[in-house]
Structure formats: structure tokens, C-alpha cells
N, C-alpha and C positions, 0 to 999 in steps of 0.2 A: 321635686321641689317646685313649688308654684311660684313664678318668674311676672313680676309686678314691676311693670316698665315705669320709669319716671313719665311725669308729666308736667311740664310748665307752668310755674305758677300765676304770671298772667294771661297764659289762653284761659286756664281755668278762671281766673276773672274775669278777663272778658266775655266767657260764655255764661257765665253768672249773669252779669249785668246783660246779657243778648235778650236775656231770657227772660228777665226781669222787667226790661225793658216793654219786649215783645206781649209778655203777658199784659203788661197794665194798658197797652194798646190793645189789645183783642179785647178785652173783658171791660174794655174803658170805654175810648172816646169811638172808636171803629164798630164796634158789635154790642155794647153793655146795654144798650134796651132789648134789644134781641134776645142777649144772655138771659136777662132779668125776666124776661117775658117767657123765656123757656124754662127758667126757677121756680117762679110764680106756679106756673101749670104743674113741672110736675111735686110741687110741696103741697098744689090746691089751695095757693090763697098767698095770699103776704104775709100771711103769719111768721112764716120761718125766718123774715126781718128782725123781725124782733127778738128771734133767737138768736140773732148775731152778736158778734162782741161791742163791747160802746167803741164808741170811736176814738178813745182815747187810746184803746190798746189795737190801735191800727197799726202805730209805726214797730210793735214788737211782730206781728202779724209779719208783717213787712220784711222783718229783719229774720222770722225763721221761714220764710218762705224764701227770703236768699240765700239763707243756708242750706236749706236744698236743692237753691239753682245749684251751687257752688258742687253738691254730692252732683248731680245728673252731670254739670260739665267734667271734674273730674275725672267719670265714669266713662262718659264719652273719649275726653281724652286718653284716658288708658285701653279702651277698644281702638282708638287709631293709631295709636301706638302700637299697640300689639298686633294688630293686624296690619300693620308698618305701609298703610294708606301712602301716597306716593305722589295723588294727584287729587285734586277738588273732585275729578269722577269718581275715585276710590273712595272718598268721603262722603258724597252726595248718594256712593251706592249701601255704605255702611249704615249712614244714617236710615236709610228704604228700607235695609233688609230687619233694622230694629223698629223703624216701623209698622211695615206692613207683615212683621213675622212676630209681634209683640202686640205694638200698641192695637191694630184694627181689630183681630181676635178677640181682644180683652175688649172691645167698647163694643162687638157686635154680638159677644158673650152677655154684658149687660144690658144688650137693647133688649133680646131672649129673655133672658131670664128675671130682668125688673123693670122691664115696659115703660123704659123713660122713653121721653119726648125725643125723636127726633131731632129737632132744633139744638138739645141739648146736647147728646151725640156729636152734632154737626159740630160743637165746637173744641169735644174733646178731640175729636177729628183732626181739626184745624190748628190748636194748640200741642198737640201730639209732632202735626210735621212740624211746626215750628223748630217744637224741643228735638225732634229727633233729624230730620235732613239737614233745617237749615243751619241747626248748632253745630253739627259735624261738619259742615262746607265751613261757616267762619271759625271756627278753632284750628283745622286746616290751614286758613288763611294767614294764620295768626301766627300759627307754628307751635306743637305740641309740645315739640321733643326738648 
């Protein structure tokens, strides 16, 4: 029988909103020309601007991209729960080991095989740790159980 530990329902908010957070500062006021400028190169132009949603259907945007924060934290915390993490190192190593045994693969699987841009990479990289060490250190913090 497969044993599906509880998990708190405001760490899981709170790593919602970590994340949510996190993201709209990476993609925003911190890295978003950056971002934008590694988009641009690999779509070959600003066309793919225009392919975006109007701005009006931002805030829904908004709202199912927290409801996937909400699945990752969840997720999260049911691996630290289950692997009954004990200490911010045990979380900070959960987080590494999904990671650098997930995420880095899967973005250096794509660099291989669809010759994106670096830069862009560079940020699935960096949003990757976010979602994965640092969310598992503050849920942790928070307390899952």
C-alpha cells in the first residue's frame, strides 16, 4: 500500500508564494532583460511577443502558474516528509539530490538536443535551484509535518 504522508497546509503555501515570489524576481526586475534577450535569440526575433497572451489574461496566467507553485510545494513537502528530513542539511541535501539528479539532466538533455541558447539554460539553471534547494530549506523552516 502506498503511504502518502500528510503535509502542512501553510508550508505548502508558503512555498507557493516562495516561489512565486522568486520567480517574478528572476524573470523580472533581477535577470528579465537578460531573460528576454536569451528569448528573443532563441525564437530569432520578437515575433514570439506577439504570440503571447494580451495582458489582460495575465492575472489568470498568474493564478495557474500558483497553482503549480502550490503542486511543486506540495510535492516537495511530501518528499520531506517522507524522507522524514530532520535538519535544514537534510533538506538543503533533498532539494540537491532533485536537483542535480532531475533538474541538470533534463536542461543539459535540452541544451543537446535543441541548441537553445545558453543564457537561457543559465536561467532554467538558476530557477530550478530556487524551486528545488531553496524551497526544500524554507518549507523545512516552516515545518511540514
Amino acid at each position: 500500500m502506498i503511504h502518502i504522508p500528510h503535509v502542512a497546509g501553510g508550508s505548502v503555501l508558503l512555498g507557493a508564494l516562495y516561489n512565486q515570489v522568486s520567480g517574478a524576481l528572476v524573470y523580472g526586475p533581477l535577470f528579465g532583460q537578460v531573460w528576454l534577450d536569451a528569448m528573443n535569440k532563441d525564437k530569432g526575433g520578437e515575433g514570439w511577443i506577439g504570440d503571447s497572451p494580451p495582458k489582460d489574461q495575465m492575472s489568470i496566467l498568474l493564478l495557474k502558474e500558483f497553482v503549480l507553485n502550490l503542486g511543486k510545494s506540495w510535492f516537495t513537502g511530501l518528499l520531506l516528509n517522507l524522507t522524514q528530513a530532520r535538519s535544514i542539511s537534510q533538506a538543503a541535501q533533498l532539494g540537491a539530490f532533485l536537483y542535480f539528479g532531475i533538474l541538470v539532466p533534463s536542461v543539459i538533455s535540452e541544451s543537446m538536443w535543441e541548441r537553445r541558447p545558453n543564457d537561457l539554460q543559465k536561467f532554467k539553471l538558476l530557477s530550478g535551484f530556487s524551486s528545488t534547494i531553496l524551497l526544500a530549506c524554507v518549507m523545512h523552516w516552516w515545518g511540514t509535518a
